[in-house]
C-alpha positions as CSV (number, residue, x, y, z in Angstrom):
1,X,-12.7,-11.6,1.7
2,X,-11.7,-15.0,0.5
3,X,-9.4,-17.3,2.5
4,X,-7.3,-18.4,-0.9
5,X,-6.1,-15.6,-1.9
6,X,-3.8,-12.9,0.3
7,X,-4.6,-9.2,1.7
8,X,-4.7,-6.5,-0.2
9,X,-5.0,-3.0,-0.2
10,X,-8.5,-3.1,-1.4
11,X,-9.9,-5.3,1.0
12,X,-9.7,-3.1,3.4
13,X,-11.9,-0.7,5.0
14,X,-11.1,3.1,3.3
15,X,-12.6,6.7,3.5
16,X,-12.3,9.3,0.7
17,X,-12.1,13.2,2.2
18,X,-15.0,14.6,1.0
19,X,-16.5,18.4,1.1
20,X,-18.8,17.4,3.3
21,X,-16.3,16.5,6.1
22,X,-15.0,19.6,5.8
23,X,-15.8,23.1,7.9
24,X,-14.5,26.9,6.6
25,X,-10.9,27.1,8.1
26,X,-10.6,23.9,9.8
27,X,-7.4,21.9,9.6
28,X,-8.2,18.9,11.4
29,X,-11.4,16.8,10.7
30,X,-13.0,13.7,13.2
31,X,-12.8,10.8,11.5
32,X,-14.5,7.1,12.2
33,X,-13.8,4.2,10.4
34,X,-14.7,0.8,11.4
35,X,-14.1,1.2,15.6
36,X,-11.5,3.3,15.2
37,X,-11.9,7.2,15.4
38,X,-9.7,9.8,15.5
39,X,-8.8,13.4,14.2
40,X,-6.7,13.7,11.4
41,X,-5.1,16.4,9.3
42,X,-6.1,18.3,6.7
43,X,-3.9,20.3,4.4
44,X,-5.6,22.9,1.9
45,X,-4.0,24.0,-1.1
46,X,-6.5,26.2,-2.7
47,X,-10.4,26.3,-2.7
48,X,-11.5,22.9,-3.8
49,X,-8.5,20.9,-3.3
50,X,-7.4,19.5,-0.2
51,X,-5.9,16.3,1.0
52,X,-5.7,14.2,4.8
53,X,-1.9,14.1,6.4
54,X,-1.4,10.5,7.1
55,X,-1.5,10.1,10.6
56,X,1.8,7.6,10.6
57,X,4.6,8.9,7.9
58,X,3.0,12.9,7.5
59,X,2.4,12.7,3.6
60,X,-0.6,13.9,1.4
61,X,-3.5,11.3,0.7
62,X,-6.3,10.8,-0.9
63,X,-7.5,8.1,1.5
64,X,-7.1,6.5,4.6
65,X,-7.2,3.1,5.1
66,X,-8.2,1.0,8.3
67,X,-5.3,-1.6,8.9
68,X,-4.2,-3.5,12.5
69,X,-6.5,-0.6,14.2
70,X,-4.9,2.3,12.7
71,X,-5.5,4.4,10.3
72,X,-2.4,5.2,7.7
73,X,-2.0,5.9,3.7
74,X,-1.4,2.9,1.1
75,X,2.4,3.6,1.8
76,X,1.9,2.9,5.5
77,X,0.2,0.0,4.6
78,X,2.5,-2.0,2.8
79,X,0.8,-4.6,1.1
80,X,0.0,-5.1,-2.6
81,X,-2.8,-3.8,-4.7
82,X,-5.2,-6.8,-5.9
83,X,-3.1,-6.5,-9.3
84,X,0.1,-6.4,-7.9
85,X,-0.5,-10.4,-6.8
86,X,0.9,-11.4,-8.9
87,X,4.5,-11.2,-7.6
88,X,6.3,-12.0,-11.3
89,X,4.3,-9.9,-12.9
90,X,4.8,-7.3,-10.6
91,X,8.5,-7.7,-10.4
92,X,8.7,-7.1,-14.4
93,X,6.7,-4.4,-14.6
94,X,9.1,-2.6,-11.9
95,X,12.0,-4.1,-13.8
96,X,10.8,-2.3,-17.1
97,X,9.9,1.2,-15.0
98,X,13.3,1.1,-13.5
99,X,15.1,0.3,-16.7
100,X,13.0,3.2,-18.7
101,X,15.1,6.0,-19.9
102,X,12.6,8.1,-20.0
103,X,11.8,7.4,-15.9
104,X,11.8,11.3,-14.3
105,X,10.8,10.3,-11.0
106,X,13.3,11.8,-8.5
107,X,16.1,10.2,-7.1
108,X,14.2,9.4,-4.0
109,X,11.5,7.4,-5.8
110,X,13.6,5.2,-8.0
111,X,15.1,3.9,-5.2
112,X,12.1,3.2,-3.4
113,X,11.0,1.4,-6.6
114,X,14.4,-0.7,-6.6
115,X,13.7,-1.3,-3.0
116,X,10.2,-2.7,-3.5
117,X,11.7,-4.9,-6.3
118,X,14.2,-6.5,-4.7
119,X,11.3,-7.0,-2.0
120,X,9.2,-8.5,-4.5
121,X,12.4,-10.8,-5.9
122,X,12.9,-12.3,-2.2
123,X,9.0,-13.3,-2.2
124,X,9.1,-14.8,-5.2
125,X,12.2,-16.8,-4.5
126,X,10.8,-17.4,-0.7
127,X,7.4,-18.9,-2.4
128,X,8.9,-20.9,-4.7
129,X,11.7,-22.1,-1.8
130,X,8.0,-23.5,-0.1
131,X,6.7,-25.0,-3.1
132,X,10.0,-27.0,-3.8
133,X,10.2,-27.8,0.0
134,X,6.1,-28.8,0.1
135,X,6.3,-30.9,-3.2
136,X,9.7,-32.7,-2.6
137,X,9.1,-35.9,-0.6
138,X,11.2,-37.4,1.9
139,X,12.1,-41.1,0.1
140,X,12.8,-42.5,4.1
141,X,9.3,-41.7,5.3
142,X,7.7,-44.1,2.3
């Protein structure tokens, strides 16, 4: 991982549930990744289809991801995809899903979706607060 640029969810460690993990009528699978190992959840909902339970929130995943020693979901998680970095571009894509007419996500997600924008809006304003604070100079100290 580079130093320059922030963490995201694809830098880190991640495991997939695969078939192989799996044994007939077992709900719980063991589960290593990086030092950490534990057994997780496993929900089926019909032969050849089943998901983990995230070990933090209790929601359906596809993967697991290693972060501050635990293992949780990409929700858990909380930080940005590697396209997402870009904070204004991120905000205006958000801006155009929420404004959609056509957006049928329940209730419940387009207000986590406002509530990630407005996250997104203070980060912006908060980095460009540091770049006006870092590039203005202080005419008494010259």
């Amino acid at each position: 991982m580079k130093k320059d640029r922030p963490l995201c969810q694809e830098d880190l460690p991640t495991i997939r549930l695969t078939w192989g993990m799996l044994t007939p009528g077992a709900n719980v699978v063991r589960i290593k990744l990086g030092e950490v190992e534990r057994l997780v959840g496993v929900i089926r909902y019909r032969p050849g289809f089943a998901q983990f339970v995230c070990p933090e929130c209790r929601r359906n995943t596809w993967t697991l991801r290693l972060y501050k020693g635990r293992m949780m979901c990409w929700s858990c998680v909380g930080l940005p995809y590697a396209g997402e970095r870009d904070l204004k571009f991120f905000a205006e894509r958000l801006r155009r899903q929420i404004k959609n007419p056509h957006y049928e996500y329940r209730r419940r997600r387009l207000k986590i979706d406002q509530e990630r924008l407005r996250k997104v809006e203070l980060a912006i304003r908060a980095k460009a607060l540091k770049e006006w604070a870092g590039s203005s100079r202080n005419p008494a100290s010259d």
